[in-house]
N, C-alpha and C positions, 0 to 999 in steps of 0.2 A: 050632612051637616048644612044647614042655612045662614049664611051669614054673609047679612048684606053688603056690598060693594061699599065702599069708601066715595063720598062726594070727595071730588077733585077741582079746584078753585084755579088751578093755572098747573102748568109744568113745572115749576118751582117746586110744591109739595112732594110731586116723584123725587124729583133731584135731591130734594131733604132727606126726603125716607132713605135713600141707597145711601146720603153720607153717611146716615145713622146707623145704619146694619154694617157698614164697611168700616168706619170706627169703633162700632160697640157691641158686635155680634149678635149674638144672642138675646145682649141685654139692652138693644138698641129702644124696644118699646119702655122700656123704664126707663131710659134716660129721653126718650121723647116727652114721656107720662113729668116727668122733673123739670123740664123746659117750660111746659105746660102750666106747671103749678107757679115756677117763676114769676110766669106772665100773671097769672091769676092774683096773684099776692101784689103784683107792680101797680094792681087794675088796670091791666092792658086788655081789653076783655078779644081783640081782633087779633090779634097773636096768639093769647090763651085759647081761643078756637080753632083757629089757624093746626096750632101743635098739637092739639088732641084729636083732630082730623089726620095729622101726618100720625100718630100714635096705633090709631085705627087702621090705614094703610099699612104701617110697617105690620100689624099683624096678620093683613089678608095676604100679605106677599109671605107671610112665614109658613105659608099651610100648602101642605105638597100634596093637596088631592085637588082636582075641578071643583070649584063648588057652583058651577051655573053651568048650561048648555056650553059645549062646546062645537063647533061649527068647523 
């Protein structure tokens, strides 16, 4: 499976992504995906990218295989 890494903009975006899986399990990427759309609708448009960046990381932290060289 290929699936590109997540640009990461500061530490903050990690620290997001794990409140979001540690509050909403599973459904952590659909409630990132709704944060997201918040912003988009506020026209926040650095936020609304901001969250669909953490949205993308909450799903490469979800997949329990390598998906790149390990070392």
């Amino acid at each position: 499976m290929q699936l590109p890494a997540p640009y990461l903009a500061d530490r903050g975006a990690v620290d997001d992504a794990h409140a979001m899986i540690r509050e909403h399990g599973e459904e952590a990427g659909f409630a990132a995906a709704a944060r997201a759309e918040q912003y988009r609708v506020l026209g926040n448009h650095v936020h609304f990218a901001r969250w669909r960046q953490i949205e993308r990381l909450i799903t490469y932290l979800s997949i329990d295989v390598a998906l790149d060289t390990v070392h």
